[in-house]
C-alpha positions in Angstrom: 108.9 -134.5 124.2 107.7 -133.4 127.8 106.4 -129.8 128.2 108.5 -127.8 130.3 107.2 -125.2 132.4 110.3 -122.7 131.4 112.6 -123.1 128.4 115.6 -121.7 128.2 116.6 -121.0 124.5 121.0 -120.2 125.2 123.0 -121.9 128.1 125.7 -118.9 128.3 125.9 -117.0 131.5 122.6 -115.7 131.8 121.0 -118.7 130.3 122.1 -120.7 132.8 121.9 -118.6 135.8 118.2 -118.9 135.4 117.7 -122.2 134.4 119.9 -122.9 137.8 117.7 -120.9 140.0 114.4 -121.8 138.4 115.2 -125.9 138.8 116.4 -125.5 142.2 113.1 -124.1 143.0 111.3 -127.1 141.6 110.3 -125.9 138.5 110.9 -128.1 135.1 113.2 -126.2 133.7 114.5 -127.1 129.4 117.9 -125.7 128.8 118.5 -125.6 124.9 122.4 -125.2 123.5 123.7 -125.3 120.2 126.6 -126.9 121.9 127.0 -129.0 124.6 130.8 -128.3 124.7 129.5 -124.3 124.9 127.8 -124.3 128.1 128.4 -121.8 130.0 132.2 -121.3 128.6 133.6 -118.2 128.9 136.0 -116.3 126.7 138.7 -115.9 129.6 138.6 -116.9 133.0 136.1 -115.5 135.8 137.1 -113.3 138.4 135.3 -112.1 141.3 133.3 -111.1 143.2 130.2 -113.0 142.2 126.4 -112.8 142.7 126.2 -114.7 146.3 124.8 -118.4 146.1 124.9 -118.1 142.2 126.4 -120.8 139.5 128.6 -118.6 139.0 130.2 -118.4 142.2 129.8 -122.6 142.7 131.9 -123.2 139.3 134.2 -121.0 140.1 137.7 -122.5 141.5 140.7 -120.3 142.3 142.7 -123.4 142.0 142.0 -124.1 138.7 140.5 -120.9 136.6 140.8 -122.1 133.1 138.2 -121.6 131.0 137.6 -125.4 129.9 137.4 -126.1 133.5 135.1 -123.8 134.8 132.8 -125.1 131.7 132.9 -128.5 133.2 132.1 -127.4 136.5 129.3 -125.5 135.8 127.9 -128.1 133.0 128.2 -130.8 135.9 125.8 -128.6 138.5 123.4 -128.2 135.7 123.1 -131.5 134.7 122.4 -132.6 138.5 119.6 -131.2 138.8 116.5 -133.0 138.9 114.3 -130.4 137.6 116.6 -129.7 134.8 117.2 -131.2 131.2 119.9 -129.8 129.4 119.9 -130.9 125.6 121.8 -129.5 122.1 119.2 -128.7 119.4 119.3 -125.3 117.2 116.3 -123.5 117.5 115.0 -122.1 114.2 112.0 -120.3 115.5 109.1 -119.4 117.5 106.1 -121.8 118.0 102.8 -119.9 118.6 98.9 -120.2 119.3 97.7 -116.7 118.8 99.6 -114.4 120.1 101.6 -116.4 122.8 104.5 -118.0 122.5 104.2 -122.1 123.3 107.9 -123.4 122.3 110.8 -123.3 119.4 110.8 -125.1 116.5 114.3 -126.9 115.9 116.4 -127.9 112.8 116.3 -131.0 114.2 112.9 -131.7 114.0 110.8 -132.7 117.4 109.9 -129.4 118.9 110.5 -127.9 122.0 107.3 -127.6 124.1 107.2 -124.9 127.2 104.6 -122.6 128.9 107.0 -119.7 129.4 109.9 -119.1 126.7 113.1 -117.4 127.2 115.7 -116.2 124.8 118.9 -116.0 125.7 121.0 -116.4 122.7 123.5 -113.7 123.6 125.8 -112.3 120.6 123.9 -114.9 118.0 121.6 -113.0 116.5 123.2 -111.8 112.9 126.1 -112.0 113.9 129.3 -111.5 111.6 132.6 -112.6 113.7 135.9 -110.5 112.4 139.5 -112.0 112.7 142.0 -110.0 110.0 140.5 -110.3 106.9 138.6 -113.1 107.9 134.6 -112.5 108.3 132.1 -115.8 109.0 128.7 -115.9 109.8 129.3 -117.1 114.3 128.4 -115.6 117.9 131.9 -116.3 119.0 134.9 -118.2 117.9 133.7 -121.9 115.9 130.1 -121.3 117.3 127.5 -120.7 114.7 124.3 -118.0 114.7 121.2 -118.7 114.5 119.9 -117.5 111.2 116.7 -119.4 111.0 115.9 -118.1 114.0 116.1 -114.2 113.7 114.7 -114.9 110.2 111.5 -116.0 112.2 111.6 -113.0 115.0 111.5 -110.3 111.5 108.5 -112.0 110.1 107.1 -111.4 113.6 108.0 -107.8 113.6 110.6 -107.6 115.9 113.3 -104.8 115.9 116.8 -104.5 116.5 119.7 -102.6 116.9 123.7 -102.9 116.4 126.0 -104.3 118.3 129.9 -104.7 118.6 132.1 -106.8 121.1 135.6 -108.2 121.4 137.7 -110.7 122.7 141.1 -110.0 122.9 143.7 -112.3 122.1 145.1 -115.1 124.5 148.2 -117.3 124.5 146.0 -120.5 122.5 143.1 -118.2 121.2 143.2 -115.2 118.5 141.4 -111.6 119.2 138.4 -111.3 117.4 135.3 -108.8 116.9 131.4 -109.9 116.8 128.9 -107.5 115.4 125.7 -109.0 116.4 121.9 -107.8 116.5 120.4 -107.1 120.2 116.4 -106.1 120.8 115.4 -102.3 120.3 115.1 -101.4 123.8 111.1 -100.6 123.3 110.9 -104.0 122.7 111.9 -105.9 125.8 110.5 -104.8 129.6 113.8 -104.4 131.8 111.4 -105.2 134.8 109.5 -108.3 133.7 112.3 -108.9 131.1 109.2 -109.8 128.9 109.4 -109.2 124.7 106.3 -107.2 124.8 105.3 -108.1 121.3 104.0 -111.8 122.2 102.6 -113.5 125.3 104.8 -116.1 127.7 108.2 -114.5 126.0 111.2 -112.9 127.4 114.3 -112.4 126.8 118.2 -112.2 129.3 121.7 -111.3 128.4 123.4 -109.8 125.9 120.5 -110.1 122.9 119.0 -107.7 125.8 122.1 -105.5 127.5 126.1 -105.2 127.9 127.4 -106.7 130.3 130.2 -108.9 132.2 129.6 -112.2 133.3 128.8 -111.1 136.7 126.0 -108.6 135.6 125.0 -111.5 133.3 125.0 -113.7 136.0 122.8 -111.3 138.4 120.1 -110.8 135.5 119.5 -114.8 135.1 118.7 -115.2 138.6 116.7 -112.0 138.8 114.7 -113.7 135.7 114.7 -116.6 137.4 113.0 -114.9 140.7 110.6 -113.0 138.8 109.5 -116.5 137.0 109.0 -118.0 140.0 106.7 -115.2 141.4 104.4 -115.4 137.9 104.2 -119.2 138.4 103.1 -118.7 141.8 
């Protein structure tokens, strides 16, 4: 597998954003997802106003709003861009030569090779969705956590705090909570969205702060231009 010069671990809101942005601007950009029937899928429709020139605001289609649909809009700008290769693997860890961070490891075997690494794995980090009595180990409705890979980030020493969210209930979806694990604040610079604990990592969205999609949305392209100014 090529080496990318930014991978993306997460294709949500933020996830994408930057991967958008940073391909745009040339650079080779790896956009990992669990799912490739998950990118970039919201829990209800958008609304505006959006950040100006963004993904968000290109998918976006007051004609048709639906959540399904703005997925496959946004899934189809991704995938046509040059610099950009969107693929579905799980990432089960961090792949390191001292202390800086060179790609994941997958469960599917070939790894994932990049010179800068970004996690943006939202509400998947220990997370424990709620329905009634019901209680399964997913980030959001029939997606799964990644286990493996917060299993990786404690060996390395990373901390964590709490988290809760909810979606309500819809006519074809039920409400449900998410308790899921986000990165002590000491650990992540808000300005360089770096995770200070290992070289050539960083981290975007909600494994970072709350946020709606829009503020999700404005923090993957101010990644995205902060990445472009370190790689010159």
């Amino acid at each position: 597998m090529d080496r990318y010069q930014v991978l993306i671990v997460g294709a949500g809101f933020s996830g994408a954003e930057a991967a958008f942005r940073l391909a745009s601007q040339g650079v080779r950009v790896g956009l990992l997802t669990q799912s490739l029937d998950s990118v970039m899928m919201p829990f209800l429709p958008p609304k505006p106003p959006f950040p100006k020139g963004s993904l968000l605001e290109r998918a976006y289609d007051p004609k048709d709003p639906r959540p399904w649909a703005f997925h496959a809009r946004a899934k189809y700008l991704l995938e046509g861009e040059r610099n950009l290769h969107l693929f579905q693997a799980t990432a089960t860890g961090l792949l390191l030569e001292g202390e800086r961070v060179v790609g994941v490891r997958t469960w599917e075997g070939p790894p994932a090779l990049a010179d800068k690494v970004v996690l943006a794995v939202g509400s998947f980090l220990g997370a424990r969705l709620l329905m009634g009595e019901v209680e399964e180990e997913a980030g959001r409705l029939s997606e799964a956590s990644y286990p493996d890979l917060l299993e990786n980030l404690l060996s390395l020493g990373f901390r964590f705090v709490e988290r809760e969210g909810s979606v309500p209930e819809t006519p074809s979806t039920p409400g449900y909570r998410v308790r899921y694990l986000a990165f002590h604040p000491e650990e992540w610079e808000e300005g360089t969205f770096r995770l200070k604990r290992l070289e050539g990592l960083y981290a975007v969205g909600l494994c970072v702060r709350e946020g709606d999609y829009a503020l999700m949305g404005e923090e993957g392209k101010r990644l995205a231009e902060h990445l472009l100014h370190e790689l010159g």
